[in-house]
mmCIF file of the N, C-alpha and C atoms, coordinates in Angstrom:
data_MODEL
# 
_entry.id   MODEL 
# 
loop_
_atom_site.group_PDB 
_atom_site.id 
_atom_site.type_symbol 
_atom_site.label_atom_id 
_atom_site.label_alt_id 
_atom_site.label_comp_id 
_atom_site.label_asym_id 
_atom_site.label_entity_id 
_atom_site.label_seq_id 
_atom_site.pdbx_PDB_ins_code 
_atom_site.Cartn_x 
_atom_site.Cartn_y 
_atom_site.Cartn_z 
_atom_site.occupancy 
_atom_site.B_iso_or_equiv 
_atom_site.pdbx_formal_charge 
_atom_site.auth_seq_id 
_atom_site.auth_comp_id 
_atom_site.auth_asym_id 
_atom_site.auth_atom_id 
_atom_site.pdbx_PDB_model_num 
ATOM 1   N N  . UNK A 1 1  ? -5.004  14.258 -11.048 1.00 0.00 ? 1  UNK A N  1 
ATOM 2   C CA . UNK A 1 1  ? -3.765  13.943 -11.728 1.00 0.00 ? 1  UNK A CA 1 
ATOM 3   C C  . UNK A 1 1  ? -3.374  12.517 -11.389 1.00 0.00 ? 1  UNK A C  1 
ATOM 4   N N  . UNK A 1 2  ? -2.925  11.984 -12.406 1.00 0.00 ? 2  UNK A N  1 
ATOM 5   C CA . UNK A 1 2  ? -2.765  10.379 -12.031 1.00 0.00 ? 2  UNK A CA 1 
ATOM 6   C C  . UNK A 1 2  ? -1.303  10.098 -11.995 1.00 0.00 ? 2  UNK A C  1 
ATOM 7   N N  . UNK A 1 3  ? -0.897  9.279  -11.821 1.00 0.00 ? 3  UNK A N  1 
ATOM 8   C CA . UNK A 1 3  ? 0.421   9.131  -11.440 1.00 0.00 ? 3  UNK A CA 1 
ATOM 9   C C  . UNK A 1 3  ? 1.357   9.235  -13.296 1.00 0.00 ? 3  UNK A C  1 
ATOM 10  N N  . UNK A 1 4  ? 2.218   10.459 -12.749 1.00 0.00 ? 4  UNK A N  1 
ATOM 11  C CA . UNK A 1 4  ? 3.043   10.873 -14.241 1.00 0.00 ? 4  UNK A CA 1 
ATOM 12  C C  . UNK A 1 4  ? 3.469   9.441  -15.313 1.00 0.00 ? 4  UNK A C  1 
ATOM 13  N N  . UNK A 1 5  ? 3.828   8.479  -14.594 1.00 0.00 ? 5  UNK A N  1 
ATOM 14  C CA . UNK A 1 5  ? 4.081   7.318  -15.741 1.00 0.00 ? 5  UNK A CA 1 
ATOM 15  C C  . UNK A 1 5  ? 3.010   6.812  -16.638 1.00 0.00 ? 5  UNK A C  1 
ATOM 16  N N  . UNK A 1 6  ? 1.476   6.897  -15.776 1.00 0.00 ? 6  UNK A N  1 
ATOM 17  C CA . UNK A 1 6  ? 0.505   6.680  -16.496 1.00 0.00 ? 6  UNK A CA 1 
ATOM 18  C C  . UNK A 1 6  ? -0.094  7.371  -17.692 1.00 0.00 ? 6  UNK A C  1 
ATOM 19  N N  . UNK A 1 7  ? 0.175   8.883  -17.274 1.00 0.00 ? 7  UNK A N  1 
ATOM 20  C CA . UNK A 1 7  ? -0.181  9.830  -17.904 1.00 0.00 ? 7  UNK A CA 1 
ATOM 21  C C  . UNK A 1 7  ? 0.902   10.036 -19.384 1.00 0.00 ? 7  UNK A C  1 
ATOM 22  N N  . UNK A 1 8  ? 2.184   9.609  -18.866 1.00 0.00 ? 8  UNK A N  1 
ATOM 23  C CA . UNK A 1 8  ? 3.259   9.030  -20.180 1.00 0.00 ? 8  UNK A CA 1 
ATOM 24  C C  . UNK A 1 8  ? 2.968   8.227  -21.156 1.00 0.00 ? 8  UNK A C  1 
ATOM 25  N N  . UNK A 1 9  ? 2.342   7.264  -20.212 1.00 0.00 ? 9  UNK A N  1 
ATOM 26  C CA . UNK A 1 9  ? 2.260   6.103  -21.396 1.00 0.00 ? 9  UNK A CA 1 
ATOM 27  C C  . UNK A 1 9  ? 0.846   6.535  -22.183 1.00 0.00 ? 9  UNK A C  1 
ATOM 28  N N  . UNK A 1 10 ? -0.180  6.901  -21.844 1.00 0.00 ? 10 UNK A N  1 
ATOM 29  C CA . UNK A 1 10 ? -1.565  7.514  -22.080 1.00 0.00 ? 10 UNK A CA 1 
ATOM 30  C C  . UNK A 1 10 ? -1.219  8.487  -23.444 1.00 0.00 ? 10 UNK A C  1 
ATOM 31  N N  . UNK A 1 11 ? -0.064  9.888  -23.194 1.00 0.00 ? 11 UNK A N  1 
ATOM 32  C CA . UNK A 1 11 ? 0.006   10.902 -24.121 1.00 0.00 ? 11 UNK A CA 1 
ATOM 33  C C  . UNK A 1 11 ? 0.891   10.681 -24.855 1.00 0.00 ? 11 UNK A C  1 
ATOM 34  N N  . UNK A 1 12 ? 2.030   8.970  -25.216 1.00 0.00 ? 12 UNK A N  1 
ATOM 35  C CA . UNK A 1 12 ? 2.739   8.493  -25.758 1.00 0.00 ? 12 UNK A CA 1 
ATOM 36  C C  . UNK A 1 12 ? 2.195   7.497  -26.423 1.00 0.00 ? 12 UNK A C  1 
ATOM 37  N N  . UNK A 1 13 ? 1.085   6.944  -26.656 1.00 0.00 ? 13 UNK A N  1 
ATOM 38  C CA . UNK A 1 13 ? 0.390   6.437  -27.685 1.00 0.00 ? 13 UNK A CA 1 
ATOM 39  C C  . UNK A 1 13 ? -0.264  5.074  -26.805 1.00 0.00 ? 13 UNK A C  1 
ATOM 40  N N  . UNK A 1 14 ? -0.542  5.278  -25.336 1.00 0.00 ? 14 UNK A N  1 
ATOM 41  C CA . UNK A 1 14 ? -0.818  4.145  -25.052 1.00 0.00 ? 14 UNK A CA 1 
ATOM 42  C C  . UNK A 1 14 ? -3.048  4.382  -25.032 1.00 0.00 ? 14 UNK A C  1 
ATOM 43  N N  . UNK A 1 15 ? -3.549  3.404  -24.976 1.00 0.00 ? 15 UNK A N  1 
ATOM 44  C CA . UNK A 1 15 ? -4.819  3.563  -25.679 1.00 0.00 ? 15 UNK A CA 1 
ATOM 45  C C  . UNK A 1 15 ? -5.907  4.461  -24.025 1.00 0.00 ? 15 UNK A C  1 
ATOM 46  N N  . UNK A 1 16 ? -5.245  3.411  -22.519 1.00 0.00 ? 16 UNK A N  1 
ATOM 47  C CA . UNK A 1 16 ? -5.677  4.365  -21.726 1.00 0.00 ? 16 UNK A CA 1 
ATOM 48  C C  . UNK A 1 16 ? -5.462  3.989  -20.593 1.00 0.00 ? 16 UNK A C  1 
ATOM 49  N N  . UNK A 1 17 ? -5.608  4.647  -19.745 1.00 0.00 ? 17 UNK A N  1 
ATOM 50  C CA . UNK A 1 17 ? -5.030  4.475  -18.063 1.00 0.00 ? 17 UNK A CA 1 
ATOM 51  C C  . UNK A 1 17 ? -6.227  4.664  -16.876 1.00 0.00 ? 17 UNK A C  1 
ATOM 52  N N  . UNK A 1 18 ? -5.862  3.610  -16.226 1.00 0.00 ? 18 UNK A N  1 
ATOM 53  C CA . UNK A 1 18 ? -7.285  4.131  -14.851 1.00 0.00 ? 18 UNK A CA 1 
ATOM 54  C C  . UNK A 1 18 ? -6.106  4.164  -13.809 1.00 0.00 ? 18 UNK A C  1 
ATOM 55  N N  . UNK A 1 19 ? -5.833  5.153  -13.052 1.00 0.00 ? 19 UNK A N  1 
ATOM 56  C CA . UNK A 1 19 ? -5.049  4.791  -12.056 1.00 0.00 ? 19 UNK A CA 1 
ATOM 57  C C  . UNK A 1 19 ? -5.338  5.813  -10.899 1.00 0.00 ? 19 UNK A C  1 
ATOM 58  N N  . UNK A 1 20 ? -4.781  5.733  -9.636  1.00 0.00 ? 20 UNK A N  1 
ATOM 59  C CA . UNK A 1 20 ? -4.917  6.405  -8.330  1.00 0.00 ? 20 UNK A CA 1 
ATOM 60  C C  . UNK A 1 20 ? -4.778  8.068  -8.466  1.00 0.00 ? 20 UNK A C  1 
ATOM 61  N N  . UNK A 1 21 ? -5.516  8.693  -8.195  1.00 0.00 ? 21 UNK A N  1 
ATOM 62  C CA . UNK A 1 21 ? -5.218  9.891  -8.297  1.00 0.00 ? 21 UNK A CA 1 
ATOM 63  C C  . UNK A 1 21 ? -3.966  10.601 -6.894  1.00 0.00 ? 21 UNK A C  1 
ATOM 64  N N  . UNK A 1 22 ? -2.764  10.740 -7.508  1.00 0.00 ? 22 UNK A N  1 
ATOM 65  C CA . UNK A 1 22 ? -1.937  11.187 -6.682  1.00 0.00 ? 22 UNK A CA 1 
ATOM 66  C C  . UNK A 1 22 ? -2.035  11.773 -6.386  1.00 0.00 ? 22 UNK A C  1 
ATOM 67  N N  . UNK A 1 23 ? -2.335  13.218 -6.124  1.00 0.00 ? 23 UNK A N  1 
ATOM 68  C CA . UNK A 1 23 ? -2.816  15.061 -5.773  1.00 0.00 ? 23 UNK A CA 1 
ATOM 69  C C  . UNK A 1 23 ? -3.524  14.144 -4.036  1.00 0.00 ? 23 UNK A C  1 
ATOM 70  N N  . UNK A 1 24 ? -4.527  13.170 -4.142  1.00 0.00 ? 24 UNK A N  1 
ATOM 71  C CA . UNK A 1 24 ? -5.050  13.119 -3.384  1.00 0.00 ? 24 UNK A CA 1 
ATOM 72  C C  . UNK A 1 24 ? -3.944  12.027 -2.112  1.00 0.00 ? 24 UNK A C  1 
ATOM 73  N N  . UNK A 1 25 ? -3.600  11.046 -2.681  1.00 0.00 ? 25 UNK A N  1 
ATOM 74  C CA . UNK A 1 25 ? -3.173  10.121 -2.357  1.00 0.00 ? 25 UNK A CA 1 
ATOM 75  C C  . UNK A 1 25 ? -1.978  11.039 -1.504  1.00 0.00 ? 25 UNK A C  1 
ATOM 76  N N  . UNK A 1 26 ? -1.144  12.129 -1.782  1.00 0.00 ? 26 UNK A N  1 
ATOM 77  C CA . UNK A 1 26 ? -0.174  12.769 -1.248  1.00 0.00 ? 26 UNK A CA 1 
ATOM 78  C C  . UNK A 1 26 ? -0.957  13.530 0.254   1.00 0.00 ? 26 UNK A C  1 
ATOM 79  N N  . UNK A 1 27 ? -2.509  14.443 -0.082  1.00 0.00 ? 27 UNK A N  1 
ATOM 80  C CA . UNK A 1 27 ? -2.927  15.318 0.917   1.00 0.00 ? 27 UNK A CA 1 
ATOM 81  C C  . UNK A 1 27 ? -3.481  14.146 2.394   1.00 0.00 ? 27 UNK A C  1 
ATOM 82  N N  . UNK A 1 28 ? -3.711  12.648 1.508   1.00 0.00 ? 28 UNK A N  1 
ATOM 83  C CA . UNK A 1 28 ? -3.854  11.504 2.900   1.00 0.00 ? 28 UNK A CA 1 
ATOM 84  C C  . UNK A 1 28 ? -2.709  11.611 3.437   1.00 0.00 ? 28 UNK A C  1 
ATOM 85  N N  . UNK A 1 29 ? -1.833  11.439 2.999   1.00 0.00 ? 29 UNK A N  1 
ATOM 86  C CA . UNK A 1 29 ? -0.355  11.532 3.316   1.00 0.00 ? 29 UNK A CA 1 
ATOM 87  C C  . UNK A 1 29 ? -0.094  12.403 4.840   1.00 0.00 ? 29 UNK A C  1 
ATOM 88  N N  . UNK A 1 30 ? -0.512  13.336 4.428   1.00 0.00 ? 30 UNK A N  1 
ATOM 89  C CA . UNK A 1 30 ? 0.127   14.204 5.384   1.00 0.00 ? 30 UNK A CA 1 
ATOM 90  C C  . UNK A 1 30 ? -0.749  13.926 6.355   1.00 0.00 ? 30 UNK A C  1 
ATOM 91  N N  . UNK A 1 31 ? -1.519  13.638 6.648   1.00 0.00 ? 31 UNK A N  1 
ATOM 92  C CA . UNK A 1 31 ? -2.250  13.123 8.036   1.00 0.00 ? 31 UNK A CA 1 
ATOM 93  C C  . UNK A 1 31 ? -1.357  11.840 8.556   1.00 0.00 ? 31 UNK A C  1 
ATOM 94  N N  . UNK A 1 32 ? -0.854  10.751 8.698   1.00 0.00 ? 32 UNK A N  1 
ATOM 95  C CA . UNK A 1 32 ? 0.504   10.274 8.489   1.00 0.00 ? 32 UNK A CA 1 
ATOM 96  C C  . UNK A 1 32 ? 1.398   10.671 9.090   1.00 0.00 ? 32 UNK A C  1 
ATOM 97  N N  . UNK A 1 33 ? 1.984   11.521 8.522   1.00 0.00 ? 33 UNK A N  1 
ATOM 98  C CA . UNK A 1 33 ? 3.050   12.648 8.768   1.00 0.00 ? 33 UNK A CA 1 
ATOM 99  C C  . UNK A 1 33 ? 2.819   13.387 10.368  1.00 0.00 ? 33 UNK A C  1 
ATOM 100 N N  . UNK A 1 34 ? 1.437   14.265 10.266  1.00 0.00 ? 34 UNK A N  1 
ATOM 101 C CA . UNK A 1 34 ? 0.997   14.432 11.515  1.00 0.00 ? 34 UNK A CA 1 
ATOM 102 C C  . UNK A 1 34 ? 1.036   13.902 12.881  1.00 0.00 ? 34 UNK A C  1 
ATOM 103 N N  . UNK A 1 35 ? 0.204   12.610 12.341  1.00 0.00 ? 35 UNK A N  1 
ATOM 104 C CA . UNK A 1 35 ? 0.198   11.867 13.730  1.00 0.00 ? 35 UNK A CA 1 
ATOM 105 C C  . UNK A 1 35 ? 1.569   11.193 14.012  1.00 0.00 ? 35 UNK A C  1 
ATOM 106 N N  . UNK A 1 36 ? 2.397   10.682 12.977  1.00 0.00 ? 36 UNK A N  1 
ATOM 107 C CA . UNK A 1 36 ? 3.675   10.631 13.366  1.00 0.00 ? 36 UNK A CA 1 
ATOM 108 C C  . UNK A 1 36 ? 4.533   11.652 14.093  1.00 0.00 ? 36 UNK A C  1 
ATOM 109 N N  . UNK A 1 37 ? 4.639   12.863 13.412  1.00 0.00 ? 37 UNK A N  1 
ATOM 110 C CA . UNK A 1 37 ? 5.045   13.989 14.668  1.00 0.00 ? 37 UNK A CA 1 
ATOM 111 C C  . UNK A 1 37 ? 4.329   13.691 15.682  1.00 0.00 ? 37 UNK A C  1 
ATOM 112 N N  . UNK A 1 38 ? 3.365   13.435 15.665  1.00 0.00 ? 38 UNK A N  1 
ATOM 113 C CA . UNK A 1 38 ? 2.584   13.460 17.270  1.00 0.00 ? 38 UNK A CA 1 
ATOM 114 C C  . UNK A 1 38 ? 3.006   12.849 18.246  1.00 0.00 ? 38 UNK A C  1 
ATOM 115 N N  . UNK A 1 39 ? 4.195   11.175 17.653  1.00 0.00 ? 39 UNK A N  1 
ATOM 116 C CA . UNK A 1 39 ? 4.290   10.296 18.310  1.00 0.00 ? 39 UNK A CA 1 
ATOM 117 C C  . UNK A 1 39 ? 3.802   8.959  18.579  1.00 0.00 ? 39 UNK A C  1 
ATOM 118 N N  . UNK A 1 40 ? 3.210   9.030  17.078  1.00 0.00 ? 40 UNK A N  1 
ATOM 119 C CA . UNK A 1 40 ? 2.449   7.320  16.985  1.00 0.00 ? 40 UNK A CA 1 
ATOM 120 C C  . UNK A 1 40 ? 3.565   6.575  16.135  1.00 0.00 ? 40 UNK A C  1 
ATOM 121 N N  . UNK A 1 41 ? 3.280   5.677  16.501  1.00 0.00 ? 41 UNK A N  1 
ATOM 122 C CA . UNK A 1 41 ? 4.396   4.466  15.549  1.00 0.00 ? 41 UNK A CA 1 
ATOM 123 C C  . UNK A 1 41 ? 3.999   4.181  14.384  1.00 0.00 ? 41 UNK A C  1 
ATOM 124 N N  . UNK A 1 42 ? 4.728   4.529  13.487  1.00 0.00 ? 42 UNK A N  1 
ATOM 125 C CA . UNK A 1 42 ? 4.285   4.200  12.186  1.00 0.00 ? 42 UNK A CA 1 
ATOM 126 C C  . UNK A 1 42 ? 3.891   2.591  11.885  1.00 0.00 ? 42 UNK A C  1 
ATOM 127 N N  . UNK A 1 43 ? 4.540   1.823  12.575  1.00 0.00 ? 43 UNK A N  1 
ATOM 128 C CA . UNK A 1 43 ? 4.415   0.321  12.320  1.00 0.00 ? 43 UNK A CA 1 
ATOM 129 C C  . UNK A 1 43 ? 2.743   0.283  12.825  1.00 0.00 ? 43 UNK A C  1 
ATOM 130 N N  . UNK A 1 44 ? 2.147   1.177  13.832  1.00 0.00 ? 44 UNK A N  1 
ATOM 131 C CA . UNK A 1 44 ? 0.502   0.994  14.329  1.00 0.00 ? 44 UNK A CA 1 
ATOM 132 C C  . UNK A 1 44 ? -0.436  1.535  13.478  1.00 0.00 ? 44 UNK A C  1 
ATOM 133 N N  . UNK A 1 45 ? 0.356   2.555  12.510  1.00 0.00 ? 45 UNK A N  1 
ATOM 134 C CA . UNK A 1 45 ? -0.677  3.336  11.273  1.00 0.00 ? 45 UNK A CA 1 
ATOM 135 C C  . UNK A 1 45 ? -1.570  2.064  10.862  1.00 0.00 ? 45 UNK A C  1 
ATOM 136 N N  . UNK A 1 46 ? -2.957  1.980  10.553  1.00 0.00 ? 46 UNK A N  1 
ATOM 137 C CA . UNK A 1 46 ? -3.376  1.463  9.183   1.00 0.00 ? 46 UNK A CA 1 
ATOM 138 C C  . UNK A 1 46 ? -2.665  1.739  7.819   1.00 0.00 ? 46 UNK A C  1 
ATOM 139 N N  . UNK A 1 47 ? -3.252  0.507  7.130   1.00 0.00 ? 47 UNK A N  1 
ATOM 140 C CA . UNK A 1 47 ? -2.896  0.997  5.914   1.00 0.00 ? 47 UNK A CA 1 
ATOM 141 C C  . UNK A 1 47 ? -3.834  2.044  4.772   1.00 0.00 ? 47 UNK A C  1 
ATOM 142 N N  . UNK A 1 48 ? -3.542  2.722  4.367   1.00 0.00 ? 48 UNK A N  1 
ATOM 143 C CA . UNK A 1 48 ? -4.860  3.344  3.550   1.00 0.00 ? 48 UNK A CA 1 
ATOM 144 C C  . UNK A 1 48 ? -4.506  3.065  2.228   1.00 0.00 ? 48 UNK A C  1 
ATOM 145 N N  . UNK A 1 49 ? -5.990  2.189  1.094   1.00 0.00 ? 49 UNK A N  1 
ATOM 146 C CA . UNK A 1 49 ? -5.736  2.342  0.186   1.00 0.00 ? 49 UNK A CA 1 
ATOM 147 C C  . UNK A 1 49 ? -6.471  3.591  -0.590  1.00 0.00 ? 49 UNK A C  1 
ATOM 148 N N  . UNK A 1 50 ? -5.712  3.870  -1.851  1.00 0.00 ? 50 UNK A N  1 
ATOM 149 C CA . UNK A 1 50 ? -6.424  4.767  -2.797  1.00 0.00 ? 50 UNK A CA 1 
ATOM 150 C C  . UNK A 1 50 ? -8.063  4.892  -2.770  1.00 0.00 ? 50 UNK A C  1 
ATOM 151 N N  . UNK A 1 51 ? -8.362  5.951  -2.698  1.00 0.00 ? 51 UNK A N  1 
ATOM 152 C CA . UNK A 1 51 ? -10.316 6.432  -2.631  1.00 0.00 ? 51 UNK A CA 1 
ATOM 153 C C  . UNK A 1 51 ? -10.514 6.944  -3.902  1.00 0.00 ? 51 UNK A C  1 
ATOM 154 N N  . UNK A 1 52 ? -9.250  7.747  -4.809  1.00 0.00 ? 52 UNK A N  1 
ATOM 155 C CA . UNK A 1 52 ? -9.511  8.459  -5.843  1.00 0.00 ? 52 UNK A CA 1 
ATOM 156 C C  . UNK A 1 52 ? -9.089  7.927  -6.699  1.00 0.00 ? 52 UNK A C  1 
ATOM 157 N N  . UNK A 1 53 ? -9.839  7.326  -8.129  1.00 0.00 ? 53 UNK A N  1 
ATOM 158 C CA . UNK A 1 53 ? -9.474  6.888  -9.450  1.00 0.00 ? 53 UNK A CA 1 
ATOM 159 C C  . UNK A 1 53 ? -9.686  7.973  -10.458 1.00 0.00 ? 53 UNK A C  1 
ATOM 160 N N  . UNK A 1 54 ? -8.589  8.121  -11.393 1.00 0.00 ? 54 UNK A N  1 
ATOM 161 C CA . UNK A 1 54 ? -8.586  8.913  -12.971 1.00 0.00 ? 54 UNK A CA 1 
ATOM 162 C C  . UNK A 1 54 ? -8.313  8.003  -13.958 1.00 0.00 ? 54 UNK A C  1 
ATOM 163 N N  . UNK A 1 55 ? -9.376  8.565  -14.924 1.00 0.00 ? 55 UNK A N  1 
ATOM 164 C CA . UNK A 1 55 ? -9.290  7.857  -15.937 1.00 0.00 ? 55 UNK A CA 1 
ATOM 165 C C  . UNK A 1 55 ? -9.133  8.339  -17.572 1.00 0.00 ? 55 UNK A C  1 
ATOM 166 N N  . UNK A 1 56 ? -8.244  8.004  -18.274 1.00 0.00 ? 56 UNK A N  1 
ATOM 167 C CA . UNK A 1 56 ? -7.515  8.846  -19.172 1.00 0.00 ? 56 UNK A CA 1 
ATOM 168 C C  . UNK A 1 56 ? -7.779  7.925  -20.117 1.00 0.00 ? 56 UNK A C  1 
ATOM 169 N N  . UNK A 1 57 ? -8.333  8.445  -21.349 1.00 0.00 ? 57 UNK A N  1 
ATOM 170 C CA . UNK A 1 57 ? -8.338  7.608  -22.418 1.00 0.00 ? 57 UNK A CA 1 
ATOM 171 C C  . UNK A 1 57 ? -7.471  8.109  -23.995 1.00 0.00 ? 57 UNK A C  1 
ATOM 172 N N  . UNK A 1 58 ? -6.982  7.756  -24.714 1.00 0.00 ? 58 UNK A N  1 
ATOM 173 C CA . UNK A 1 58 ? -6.441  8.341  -26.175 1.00 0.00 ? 58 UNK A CA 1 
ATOM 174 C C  . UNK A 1 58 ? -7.081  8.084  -27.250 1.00 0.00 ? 58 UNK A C  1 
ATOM 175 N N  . UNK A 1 59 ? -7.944  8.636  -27.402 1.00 0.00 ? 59 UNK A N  1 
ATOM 176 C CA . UNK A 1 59 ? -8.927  8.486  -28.988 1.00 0.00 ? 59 UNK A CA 1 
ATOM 177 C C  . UNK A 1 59 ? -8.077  8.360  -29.999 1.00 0.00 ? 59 UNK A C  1 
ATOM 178 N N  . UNK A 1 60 ? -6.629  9.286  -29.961 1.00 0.00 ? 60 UNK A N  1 
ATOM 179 C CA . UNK A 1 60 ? -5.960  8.982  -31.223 1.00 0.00 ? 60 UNK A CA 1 
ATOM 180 C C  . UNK A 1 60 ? -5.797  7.560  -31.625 1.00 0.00 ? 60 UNK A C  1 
ATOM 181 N N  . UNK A 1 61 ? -5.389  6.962  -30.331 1.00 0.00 ? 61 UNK A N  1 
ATOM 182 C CA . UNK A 1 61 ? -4.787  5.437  -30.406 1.00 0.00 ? 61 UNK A CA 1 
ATOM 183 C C  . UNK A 1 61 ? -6.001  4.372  -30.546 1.00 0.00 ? 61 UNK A C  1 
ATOM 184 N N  . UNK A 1 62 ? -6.733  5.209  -29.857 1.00 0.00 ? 62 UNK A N  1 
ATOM 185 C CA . UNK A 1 62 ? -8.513  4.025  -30.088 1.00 0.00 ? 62 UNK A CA 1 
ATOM 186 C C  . UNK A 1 62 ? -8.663  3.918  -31.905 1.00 0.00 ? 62 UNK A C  1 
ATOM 187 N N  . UNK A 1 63 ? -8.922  5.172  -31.932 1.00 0.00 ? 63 UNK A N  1 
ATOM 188 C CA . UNK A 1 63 ? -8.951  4.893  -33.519 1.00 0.00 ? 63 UNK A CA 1 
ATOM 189 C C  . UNK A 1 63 ? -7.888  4.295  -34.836 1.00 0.00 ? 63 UNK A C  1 
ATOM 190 N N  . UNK A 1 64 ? -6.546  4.477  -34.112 1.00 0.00 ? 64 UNK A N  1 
ATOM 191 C CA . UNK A 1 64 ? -5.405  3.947  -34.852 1.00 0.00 ? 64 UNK A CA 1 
ATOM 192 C C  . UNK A 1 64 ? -5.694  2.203  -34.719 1.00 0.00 ? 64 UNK A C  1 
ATOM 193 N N  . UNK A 1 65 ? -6.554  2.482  -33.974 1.00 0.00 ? 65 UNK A N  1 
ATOM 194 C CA . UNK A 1 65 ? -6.615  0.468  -33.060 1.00 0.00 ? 65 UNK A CA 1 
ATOM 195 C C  . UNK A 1 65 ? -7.736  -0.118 -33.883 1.00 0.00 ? 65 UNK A C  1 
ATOM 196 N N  . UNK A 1 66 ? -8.771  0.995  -34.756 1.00 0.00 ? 66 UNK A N  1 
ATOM 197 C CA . UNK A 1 66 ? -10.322 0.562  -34.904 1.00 0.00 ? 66 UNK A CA 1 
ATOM 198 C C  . UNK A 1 66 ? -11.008 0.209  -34.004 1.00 0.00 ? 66 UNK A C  1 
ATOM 199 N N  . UNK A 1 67 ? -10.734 1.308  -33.081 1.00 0.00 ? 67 UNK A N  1 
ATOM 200 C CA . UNK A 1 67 ? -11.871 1.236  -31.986 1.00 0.00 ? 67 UNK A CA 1 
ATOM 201 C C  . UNK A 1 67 ? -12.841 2.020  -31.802 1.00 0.00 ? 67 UNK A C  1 
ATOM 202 N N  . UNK A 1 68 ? -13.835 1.934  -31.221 1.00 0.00 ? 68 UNK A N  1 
ATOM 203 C CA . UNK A 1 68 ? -14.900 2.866  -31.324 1.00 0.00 ? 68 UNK A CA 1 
ATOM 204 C C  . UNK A 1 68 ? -14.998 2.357  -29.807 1.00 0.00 ? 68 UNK A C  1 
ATOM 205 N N  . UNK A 1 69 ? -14.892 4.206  -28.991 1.00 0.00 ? 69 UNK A N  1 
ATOM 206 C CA . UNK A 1 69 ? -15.383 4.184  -27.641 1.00 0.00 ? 69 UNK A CA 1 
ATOM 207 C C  . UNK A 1 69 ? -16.426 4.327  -27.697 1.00 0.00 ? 69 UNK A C  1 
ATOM 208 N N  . UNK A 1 70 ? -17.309 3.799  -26.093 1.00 0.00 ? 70 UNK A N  1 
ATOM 209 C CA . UNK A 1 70 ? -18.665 4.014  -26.286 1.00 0.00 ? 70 UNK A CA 1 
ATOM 210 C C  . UNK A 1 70 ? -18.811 5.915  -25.287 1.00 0.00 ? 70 UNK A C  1 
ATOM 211 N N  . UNK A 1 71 ? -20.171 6.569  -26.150 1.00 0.00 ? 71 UNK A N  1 
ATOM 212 C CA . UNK A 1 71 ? -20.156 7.836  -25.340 1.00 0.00 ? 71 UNK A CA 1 
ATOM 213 C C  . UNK A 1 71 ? -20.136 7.786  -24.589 1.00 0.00 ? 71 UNK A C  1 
ATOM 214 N N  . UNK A 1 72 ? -20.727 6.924  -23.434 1.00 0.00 ? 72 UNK A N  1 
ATOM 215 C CA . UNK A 1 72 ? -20.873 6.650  -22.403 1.00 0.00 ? 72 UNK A CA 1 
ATOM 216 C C  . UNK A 1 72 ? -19.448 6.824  -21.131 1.00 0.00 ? 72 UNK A C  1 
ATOM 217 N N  . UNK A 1 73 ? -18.612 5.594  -21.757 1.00 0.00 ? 73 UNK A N  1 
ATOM 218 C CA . UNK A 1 73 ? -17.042 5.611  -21.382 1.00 0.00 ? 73 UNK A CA 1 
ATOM 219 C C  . UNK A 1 73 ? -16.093 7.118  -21.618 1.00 0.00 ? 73 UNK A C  1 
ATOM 220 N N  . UNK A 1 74 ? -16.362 7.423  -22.879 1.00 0.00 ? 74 UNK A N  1 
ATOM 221 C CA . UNK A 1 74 ? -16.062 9.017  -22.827 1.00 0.00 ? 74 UNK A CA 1 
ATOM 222 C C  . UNK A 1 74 ? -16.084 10.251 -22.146 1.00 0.00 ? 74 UNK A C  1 
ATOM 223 N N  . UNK A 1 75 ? -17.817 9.686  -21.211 1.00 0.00 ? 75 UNK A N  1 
ATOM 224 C CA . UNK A 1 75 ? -18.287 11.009 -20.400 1.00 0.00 ? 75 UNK A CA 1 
ATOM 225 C C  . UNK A 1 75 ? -17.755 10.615 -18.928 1.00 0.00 ? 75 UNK A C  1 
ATOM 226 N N  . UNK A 1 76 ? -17.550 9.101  -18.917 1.00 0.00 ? 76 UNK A N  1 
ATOM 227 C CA . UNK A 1 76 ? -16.956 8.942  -17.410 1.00 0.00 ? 76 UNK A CA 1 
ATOM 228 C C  . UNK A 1 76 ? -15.436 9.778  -16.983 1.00 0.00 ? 76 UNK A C  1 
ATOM 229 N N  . UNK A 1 77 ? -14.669 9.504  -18.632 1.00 0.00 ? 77 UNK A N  1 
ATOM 230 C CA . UNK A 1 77 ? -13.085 9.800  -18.767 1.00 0.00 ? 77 UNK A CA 1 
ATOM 231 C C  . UNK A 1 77 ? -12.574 11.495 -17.186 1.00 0.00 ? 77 UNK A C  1 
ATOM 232 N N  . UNK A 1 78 ? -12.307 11.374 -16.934 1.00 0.00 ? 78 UNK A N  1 
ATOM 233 C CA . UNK A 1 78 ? -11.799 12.391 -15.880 1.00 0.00 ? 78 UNK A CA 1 
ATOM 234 C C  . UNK A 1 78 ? -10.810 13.454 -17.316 1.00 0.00 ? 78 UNK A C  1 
ATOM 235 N N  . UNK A 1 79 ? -9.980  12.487 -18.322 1.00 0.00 ? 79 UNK A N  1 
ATOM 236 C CA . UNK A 1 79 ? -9.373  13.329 -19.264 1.00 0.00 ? 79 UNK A CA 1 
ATOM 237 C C  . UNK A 1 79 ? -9.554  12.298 -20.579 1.00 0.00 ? 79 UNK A C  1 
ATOM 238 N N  . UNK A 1 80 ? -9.669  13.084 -21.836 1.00 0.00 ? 80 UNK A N  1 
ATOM 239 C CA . UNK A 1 80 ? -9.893  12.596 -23.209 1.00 0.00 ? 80 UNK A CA 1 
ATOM 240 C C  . UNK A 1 80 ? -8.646  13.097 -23.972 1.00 0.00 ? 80 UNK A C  1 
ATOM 241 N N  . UNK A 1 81 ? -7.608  12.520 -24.586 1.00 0.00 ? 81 UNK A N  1 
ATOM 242 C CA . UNK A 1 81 ? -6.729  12.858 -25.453 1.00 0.00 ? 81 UNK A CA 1 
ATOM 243 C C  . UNK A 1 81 ? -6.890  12.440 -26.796 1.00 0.00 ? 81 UNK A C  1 
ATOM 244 N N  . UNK A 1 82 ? -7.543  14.070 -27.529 1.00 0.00 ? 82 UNK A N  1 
ATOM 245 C CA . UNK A 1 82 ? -7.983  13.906 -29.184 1.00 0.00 ? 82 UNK A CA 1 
ATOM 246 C C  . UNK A 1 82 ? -6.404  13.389 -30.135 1.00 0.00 ? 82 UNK A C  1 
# 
């Protein structure tokens, strides 16, 4: 699941979105959380960036655009909106 604004603009006519998959980005999270209860300083955390990308494309809007995706890009898509 990618972050809900992306997924807005994606099923609101936008053509397509690659963005961080949140589901995951939240379960890093809680390791974080953990070692903070534990008593580590948050200011000593690393930073972690995103590991998980989704990628959402809108065929409606590709084609409203005269676009032609390639199959290829299609089969990568994580989600396809006919």
């Amino acid at each position: 699941m990618s972050s809900p604004a992306d997924i807005y603009m994606v099923t609101g006519g936008g053509l397509m979105s690659y963005a961080p998959n949140l589901v995951d980005q939240f379960r890093r999270a809680t390791g974080y959380v953990d070692r903070i209860l534990k008593g580590a300083k948050p200011g000593d955390l690393p930073v972690q960036n995103p590991t998980t990308f989704e990628l959402v494309i809108n065929l409606k809007t590709a084609k409203a655009l005269g676009l032609t995706m390639p199959p290829t890009l299609l089969a990568r898509a994580d989600e396809v909106i006919e």
